[in-house]
C-alpha angles and dihedrals in degrees: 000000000000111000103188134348121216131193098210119188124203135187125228113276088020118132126208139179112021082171153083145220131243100203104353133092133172133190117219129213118198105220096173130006121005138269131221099222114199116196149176139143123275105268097022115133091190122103105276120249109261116207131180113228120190144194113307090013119121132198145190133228112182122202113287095035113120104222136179127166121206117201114232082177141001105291138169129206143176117239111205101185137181102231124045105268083232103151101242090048095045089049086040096056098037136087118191124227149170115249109150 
């Protein structure tokens, strides 16, 4: 079950995520431009695993896998997540950290 969908839009040399989700996943899907995702799970001391994703590729990130995405290039890309993005619930379900 899909519980909200986001367009989200990033500039070239922008960061997001750093982060990583209790109970919730999504799945993304690059509709224009790539991401650098950077990823490893919760508790792992070793490097994270680094993967190129490109234009109409699409990727998962389950819940306890610390995640971040660097932007080499402007990109946009679709979120389909389990859980509302309502802010109390998004807060509620997330733990910062420092990846990169």
């Amino acid at each position: 079950k899909i519980g909200s969908v986001m367009l989200i839009e990033s500039k070239n040399g922008s960061v997001r995520a750093n982060h990583y989700h209790k109970v919730d996943w999504h799945y993304c899907y690059v509709i224009s431009g790539s991401i650098e995702y950077y990823c490893r799970l919760v508790g792992s001391e070793n490097k994270p695993n680094i993967f190129q994703i490109h234009t109409n590729q699409i990727f998962y990130t389950p819940p306890l896998v610390e995640h971040a995405m660097v932007f080499n290039e402007d990109a946009s890309f679709f979120v389909f997540s389990g859980g509302t993005r309502l802010q109390n619930d998004y807060e509620n379900d997330l733990v910062r950290v420092k990846l990169l």
